[in-house]
C-alpha positions as CSV (number, residue, x, y, z in Angstrom):
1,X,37.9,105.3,314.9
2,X,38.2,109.1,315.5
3,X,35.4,109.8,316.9
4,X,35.6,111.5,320.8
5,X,35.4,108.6,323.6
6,X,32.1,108.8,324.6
7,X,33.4,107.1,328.2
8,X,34.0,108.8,331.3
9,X,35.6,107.8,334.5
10,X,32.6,107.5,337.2
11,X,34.1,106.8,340.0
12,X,36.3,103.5,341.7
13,X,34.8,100.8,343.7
14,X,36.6,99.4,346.1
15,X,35.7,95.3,347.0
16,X,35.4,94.9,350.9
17,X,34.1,92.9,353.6
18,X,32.2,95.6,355.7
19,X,31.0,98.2,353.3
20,X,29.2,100.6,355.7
21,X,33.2,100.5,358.0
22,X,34.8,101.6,355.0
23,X,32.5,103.9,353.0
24,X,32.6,105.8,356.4
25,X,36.5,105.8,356.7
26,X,37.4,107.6,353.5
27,X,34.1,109.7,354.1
28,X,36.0,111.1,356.9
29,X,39.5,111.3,355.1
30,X,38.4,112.9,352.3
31,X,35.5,115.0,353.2
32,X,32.9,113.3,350.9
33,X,28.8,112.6,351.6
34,X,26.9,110.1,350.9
35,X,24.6,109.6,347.4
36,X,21.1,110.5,348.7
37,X,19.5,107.0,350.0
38,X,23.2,105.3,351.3
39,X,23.4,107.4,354.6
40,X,23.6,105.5,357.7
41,X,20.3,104.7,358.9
42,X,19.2,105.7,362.4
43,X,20.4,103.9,365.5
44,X,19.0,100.3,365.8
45,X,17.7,100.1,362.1
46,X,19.1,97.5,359.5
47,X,21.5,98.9,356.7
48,X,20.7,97.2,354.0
49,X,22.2,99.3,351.5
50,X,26.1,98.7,354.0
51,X,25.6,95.4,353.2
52,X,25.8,95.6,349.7
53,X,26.7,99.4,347.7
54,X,27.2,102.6,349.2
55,X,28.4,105.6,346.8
56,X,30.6,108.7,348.5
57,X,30.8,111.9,346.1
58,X,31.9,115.1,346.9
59,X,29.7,117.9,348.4
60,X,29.2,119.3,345.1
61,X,27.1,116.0,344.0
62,X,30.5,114.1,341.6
63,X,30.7,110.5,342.2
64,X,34.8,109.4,343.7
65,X,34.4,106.3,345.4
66,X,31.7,103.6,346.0
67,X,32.3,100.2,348.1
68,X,30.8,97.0,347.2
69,X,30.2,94.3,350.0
70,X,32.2,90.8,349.4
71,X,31.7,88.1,351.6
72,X,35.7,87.7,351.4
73,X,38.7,89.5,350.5
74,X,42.1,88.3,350.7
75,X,44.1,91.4,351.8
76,X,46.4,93.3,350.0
77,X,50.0,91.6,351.2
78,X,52.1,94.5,349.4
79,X,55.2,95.1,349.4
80,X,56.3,91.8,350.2
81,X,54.5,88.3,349.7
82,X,51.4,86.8,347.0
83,X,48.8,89.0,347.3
84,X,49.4,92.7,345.3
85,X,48.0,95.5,345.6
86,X,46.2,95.4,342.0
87,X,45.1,99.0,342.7
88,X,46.0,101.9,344.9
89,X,44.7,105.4,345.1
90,X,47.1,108.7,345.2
91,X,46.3,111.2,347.7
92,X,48.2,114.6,347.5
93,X,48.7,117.5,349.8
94,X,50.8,120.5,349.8
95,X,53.7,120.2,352.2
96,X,55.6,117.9,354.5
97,X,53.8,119.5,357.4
98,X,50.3,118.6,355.9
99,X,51.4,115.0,354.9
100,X,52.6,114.9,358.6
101,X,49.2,116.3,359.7
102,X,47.2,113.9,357.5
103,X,49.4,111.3,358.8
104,X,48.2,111.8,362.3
105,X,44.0,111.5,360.6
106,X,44.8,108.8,358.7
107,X,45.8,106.8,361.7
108,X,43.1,108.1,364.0
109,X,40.6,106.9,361.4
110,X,42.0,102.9,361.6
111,X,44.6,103.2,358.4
112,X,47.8,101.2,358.8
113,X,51.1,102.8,357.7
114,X,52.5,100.4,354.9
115,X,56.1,102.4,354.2
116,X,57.4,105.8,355.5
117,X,59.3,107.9,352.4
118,X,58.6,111.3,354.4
119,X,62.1,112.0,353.8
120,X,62.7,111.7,350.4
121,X,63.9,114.4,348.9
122,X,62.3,114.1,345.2
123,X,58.7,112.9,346.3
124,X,58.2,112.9,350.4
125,X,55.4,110.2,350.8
126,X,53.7,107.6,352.9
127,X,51.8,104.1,351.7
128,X,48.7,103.2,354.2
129,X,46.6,100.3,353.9
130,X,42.8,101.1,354.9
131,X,40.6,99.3,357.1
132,X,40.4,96.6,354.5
133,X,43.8,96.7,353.2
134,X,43.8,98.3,350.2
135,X,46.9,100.2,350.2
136,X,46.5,104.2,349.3
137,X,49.3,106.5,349.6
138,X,49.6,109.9,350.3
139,X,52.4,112.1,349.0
140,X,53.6,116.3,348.4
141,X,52.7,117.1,345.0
């Protein structure tokens, strides 16, 4: 087996109860559009693709995240109790005064600060949990 791997990473999909809520939460965060087709439809029309798979990429057309609609989802009960985290994503910004700043979106946008490490010396950081619970962190790199 030496051949090259022939696989590459797409992009993650994230499991959750209102696809269309959270597709449009890390659209915000991160800056991403939609795949042609999964935008929001007008006012008053049905969204039949926010009820099942909606795909964000960035505005130079590479997949990052797409969200799959579940009619359940127990959440994320990290870092205390039954339910772990199974999977996280790692945000990074600059500076302490950024991760302050994206501190301040993240909250505005309905994430939920999980633990506050903004003074650790080593590797300032801060765990979130998104609309649907998956916890994400952010941290200076």
């Amino acid at each position: 087996m030496t051949e090259g791997p022939g696989l590459r990473l797409c992009q993650v999909v994230l499991d959750c109860t209102d696809a269309r809520a959270l597709a449009e939460f890390y659209r915000a965060l991160l800056d991403l559009v939609y795949r042609p087709g999964d935008e929001p439809p007008a006012a008053g029309e049905p969204d039949g693709r926010g009820r099942d798979w909606l795909v964000l990429r960035t505005p130079e057309g590479v997949p990052q995240l797409a969200f799959q609609q579940v009619e359940r989802l127990p959440a994320a009960t990290w870092p205390d109790g039954e339910v772990p985290q199974q999977l996280h994503l790692d945000l990074t910004v600059p500076s302490v005064a950024e991760l302050d700043r994206q501190h301040e979106r993240v909250l505005a946008l309905g994430g939920r600060l999980l633990l506050d490490r903004v003074d650790d010396p080593d590797e300032p950081l801060r765990v979130y949990a998104d609309p649907a619970g998956h916890p994400f962190c952010v941290f200076v790199a």
